[in-house]
C-alpha positions in Angstrom: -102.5 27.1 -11.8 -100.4 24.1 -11.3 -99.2 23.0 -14.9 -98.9 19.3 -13.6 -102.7 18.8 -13.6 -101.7 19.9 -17.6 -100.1 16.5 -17.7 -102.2 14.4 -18.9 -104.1 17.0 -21.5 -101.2 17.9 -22.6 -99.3 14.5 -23.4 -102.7 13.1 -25.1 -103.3 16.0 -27.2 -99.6 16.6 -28.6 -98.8 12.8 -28.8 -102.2 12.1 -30.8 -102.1 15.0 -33.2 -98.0 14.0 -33.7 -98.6 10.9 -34.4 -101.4 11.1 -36.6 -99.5 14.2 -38.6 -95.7 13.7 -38.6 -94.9 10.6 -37.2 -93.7 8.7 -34.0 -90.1 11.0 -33.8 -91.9 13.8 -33.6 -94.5 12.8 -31.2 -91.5 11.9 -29.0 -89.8 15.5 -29.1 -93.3 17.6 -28.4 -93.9 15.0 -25.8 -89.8 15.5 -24.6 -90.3 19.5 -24.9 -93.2 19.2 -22.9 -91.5 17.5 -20.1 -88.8 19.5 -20.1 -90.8 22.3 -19.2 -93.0 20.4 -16.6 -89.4 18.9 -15.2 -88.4 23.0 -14.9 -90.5 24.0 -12.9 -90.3 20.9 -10.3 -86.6 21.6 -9.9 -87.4 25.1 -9.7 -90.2 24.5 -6.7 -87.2 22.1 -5.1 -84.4 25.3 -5.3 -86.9 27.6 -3.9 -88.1 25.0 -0.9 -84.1 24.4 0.0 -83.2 27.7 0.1 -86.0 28.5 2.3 -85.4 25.5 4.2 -81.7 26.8 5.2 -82.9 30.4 5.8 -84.9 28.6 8.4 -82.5 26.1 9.5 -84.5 23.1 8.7 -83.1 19.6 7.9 -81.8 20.2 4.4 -80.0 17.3 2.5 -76.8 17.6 1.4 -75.4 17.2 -2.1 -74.0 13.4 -2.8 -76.3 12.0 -0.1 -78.8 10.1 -3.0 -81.3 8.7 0.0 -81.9 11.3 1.5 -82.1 13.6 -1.2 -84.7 11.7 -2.7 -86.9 11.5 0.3 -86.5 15.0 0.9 -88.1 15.4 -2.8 -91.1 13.1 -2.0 -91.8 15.4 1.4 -91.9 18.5 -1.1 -93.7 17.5 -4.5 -96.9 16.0 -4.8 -98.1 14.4 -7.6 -100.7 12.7 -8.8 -101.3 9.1 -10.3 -99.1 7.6 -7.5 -96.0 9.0 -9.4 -92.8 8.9 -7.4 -91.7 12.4 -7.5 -88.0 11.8 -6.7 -88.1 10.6 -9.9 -88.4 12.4 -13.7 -90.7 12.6 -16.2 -88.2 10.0 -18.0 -88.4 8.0 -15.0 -84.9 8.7 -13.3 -83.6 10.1 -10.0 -83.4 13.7 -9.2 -79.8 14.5 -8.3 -78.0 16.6 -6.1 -74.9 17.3 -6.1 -71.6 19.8 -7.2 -71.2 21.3 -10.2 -68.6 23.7 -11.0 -68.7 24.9 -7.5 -71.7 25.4 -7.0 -74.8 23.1 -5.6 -77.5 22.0 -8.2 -80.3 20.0 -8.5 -80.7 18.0 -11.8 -82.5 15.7 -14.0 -80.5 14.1 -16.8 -83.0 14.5 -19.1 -84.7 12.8 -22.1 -81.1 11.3 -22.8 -81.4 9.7 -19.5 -77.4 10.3 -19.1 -75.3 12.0 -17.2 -73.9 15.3 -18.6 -73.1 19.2 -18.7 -75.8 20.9 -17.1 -78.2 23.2 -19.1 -79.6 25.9 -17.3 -82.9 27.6 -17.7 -81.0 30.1 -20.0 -79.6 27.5 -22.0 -81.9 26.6 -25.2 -79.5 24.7 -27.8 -77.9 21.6 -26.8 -80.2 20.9 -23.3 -78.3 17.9 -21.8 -79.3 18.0 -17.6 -82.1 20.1 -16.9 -80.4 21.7 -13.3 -81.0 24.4 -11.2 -78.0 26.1 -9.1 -79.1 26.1 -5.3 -77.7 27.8 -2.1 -74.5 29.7 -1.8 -71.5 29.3 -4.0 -68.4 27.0 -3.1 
């Protein structure tokens, strides 16, 4: 099952029932954890398609290259809702770029700005949600 069709269910029920019970600020962080997750598994689907895509020696974008990173996104994600899918659930571009040698995909996050990146075995202090693609530098 594709958790994005979860979207909408998902943001209603845990933003009503968080709002109604606890408050705003916690609405806000079940609604942030939630779109953490769902921003996860896009980078994850856009690791596995570049990867594949220089196995088979198709037009892959390189990191830096913002334009054409971001079209390359919008040719592998679908989304409803007429969402642009190079950008976050926060509304911000997917980046591409180097990080400590190595290539990675990343969303900044519910902070919306640039940081460390937090990796998918990284719980406490999430920053940029990234995923390493490729080979290393």
């Amino acid at each position: 099952m594709n958790p994005g069709r979860l979207i909408p269910s998902l943001l209603l029920a845990t933003g009503t029932v968080g709002a109604a019970k606890n408050g705003p600020e916690v609405a806000a962080k079940i609604t942030d954890t939630i779109k953490i997750v769902l921003v996860r598994y896009e980078l994850a689907q856009l690791a596995q398609t570049y990867d594949r895509d220089a196995v088979l020696n198709l037009p892959i974008p390189k990191p830096g290259d913002q334009d054409r990173f971001s079209n390359w996104v919008r040719e592998c994600l679908k989304a409803g809702g007429g969402r642009d899918v190079a950008l976050d659930l926060w509304e911000t571009a997917y980046r591409f770029d180097w990080a400590s040698g190595v290539k990675v995909m990343r969303s900044v996050g519910p902070d919306k700005q640039p940081g460390p990146c937090a990796t998918n075995q990284e719980q406490q202090g999430v920053d940029d949600l990234c995923e390493i693609v490729g080979e290393r530098k």
